[in-house]
C-alpha positions, 0 to 999 in steps of 0.5 A, spaced: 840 835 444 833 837 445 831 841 451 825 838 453 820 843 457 814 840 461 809 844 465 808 841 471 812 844 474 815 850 477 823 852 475 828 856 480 828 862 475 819 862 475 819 862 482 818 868 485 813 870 480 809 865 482 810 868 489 808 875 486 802 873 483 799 868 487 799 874 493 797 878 488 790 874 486 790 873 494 789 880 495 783 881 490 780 874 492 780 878 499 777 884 495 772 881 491 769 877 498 768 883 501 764 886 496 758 883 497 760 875 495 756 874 503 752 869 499 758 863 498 756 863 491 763 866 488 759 872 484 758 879 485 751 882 482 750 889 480 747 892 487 754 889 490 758 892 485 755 899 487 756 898 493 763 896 493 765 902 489 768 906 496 771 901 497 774 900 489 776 907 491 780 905 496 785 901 492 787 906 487 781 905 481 776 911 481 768 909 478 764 913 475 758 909 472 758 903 477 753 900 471 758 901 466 764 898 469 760 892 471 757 891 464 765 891 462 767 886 467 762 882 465 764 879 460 759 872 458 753 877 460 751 873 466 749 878 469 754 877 476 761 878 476 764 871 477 772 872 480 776 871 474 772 876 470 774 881 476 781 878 477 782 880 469 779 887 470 784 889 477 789 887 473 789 891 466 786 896 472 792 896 477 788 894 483 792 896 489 791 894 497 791 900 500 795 896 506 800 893 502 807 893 505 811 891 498 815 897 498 816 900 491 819 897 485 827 896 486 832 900 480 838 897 479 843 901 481 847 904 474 853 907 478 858 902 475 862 904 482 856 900 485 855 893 482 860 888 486 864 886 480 867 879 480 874 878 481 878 877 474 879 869 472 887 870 472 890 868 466 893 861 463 900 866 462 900 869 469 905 868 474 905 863 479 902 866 486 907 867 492 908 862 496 906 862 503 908 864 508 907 857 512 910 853 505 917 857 506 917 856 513 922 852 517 918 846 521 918 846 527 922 843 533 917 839 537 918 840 544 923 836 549 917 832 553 
């Protein structure tokens, strides 16, 4: 039988991930408002970009030639960075919030003494389990009402 897989939906295995980005593109679509998108207009023009680079600072990326970079970013040369041009360039930059409370990336344990292990599947010749206690005992007399 053919799997058949639709996009519509998110499946249990992709969830968390969904979760990590969608914080992630969060955090930048904050970082990118407070660059100078003060308009509304969802874009950041040359000045502000100049004007955000302490703040750029701030979350890990360090920017020598301000005009460069921006020109880098802009991708379709419209002359004002639009958020998914940022989001791409954050990304592909390791942009971090300076107050992110995620704690560092968790190593699996490679101590085999330390990995809980499943209990052994006990096999088809195996002797039979003991009886318990309760099975082999005598029942009990009811009390004289």
């Amino acid at each position: 039988m053919e799997r058949v897989f639709f996009i519509d939906y998110v499946e249990k295995r992709e969830f968390r991930l969904l979760l990590k980005y969608t914080r992630e593109y969060f955090e930048l679509y904050q970082l990118f408002s407070q660059m100078g998108e003060k308009a509304g207009d969802k874009r950041v023009n040359l000045e502000e970009f100049k004007t955000a680079v302490p703040l750029l600072k701030e979350w890990g990326v360090d920017i020598e030639d301000p005009e460069e970079t921006f020109k880098a970013i802009d991708k379709d040369k419209g002359g004002q960075i639009l958020f998914d041009e940022f989001a791409n360039w954050a990304m592909k930059e390791n942009l971090d919030s300076p107050d992110d409370d995620e704690p560092e990336a968790e190593t699996a344990p490679t101590d085999s003494a330390t990995v809980p292990t499943a209990p052994a599947e006990p096999s088809a010749e195996a002797e039979p389990a003991e009886p318990l206690a309760a099975e082999n005992a005598e029942p009990a007399e009811a009390p004289a009402a």
